[in-house]
Residue, then its C-alpha position, 0 to 999 in steps of 0.5 A: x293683674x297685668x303686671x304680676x302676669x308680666x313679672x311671672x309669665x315665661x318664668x314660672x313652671x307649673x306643678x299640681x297643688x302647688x299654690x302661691x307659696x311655690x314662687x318662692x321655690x327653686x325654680x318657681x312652680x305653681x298650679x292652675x287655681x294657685x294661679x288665678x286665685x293669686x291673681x284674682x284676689x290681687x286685684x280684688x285687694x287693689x280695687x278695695x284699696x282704690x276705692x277705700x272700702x270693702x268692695x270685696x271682704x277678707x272671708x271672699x278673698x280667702x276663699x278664692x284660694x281654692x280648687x278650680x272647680x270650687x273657684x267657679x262655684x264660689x263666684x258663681x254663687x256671688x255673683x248669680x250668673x254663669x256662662x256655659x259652653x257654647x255661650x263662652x265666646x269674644x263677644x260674651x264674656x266678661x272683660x276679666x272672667x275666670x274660665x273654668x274647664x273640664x279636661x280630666x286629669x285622672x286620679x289627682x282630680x278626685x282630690x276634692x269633690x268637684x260639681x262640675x269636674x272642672x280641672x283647670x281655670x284660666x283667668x283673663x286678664x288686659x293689657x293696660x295700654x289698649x285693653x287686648x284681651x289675653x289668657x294668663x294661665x298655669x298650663x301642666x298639659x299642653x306646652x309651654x308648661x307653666x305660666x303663659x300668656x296667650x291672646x284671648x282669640x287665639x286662646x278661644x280657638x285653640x280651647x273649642x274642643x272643651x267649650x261645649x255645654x258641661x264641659x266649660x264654664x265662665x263667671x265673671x269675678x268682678x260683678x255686682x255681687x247677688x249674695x252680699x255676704x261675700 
């Protein structure tokens, strides 16, 4: 992941529903979800590689690309554990979780049913020389809007108005799968 994030961050602009294929545009842009899903699912495709088997199937990979709210949902029904509010902290989460929030958005929001309401996803990801946490996300509300990487801490500090019970969550997308269809 962290290369793809360094590839990226600084050079990709952010525009709502706009997944993966918005890279190839001029300029670049790409959402929240489109964002994690890509990294997500490359990293999942490279632990299947490393390890010669399907560790996490096609069906799964495929359904990571999908709206924030539906992506928590997803891992969460996997991997049978979730992280709410206050539970969302340096000490507890899990070295690569997707951390999911709600933050509204007005209409757009309503374009999928959303559970939780979640709005916006934001992905952990590690530098490999010494395993730093930082946040890789595509941010359209706060500035520098599109791709940005910031230091897991500081990101925690700057996002505590939101991790309150019902209005932030955390899964962690490489557990032990509970449902093993996936």
């Amino acid at each position: 992941m962290w290369d793809i994030v360094v590839q990226h961050t600084g050079n990709v602009g952010y525009r709502g529903a706009t997944k993966r294929e918005g890279l190839a545009y001029d300029p670049p842009v790409i959402d929240c979800s489109g964002w994690a899903a890509m990294l997500l699912t490359s990293a999942m495709e490279a632990i299947n590689s490393a390890s010669r088997s399907e560790v996490f199937n096609s069906e799964y990979r495929a359904s990571i690309a999908t709206w924030s709210d539906r992506m928590i949902a997803l891992v969460e029904a996997r991997v049978g554990a979730i992280l709410n509010g206050e539970e969302i902290s340096l000490a507890n989460l899990p070295p690569y979780a997707l951390i999911g929030l709600r933050q509204g958005g007005g209409a757009w929001a309503n374009n999928h049913p959303r559970k939780r309401g979640i709005t916006h996803v934001a992905q952990i990801v590690r530098r490999p020389t010494d395993r730093a946490p930082f946040i890789s996300e595509s941010q359209g509300w706060a500035r520098p809007h599109g791709l940005r990487l910031t230091e897991l801490g500081e990101w925690l500090d700057l996002t505590r108005p939101w991790l309150k019970a019902g209005e932030a969550w955390a899964v962690d997308p490489f557990a032990p799968p509970v449902d093993t269809r996936c």
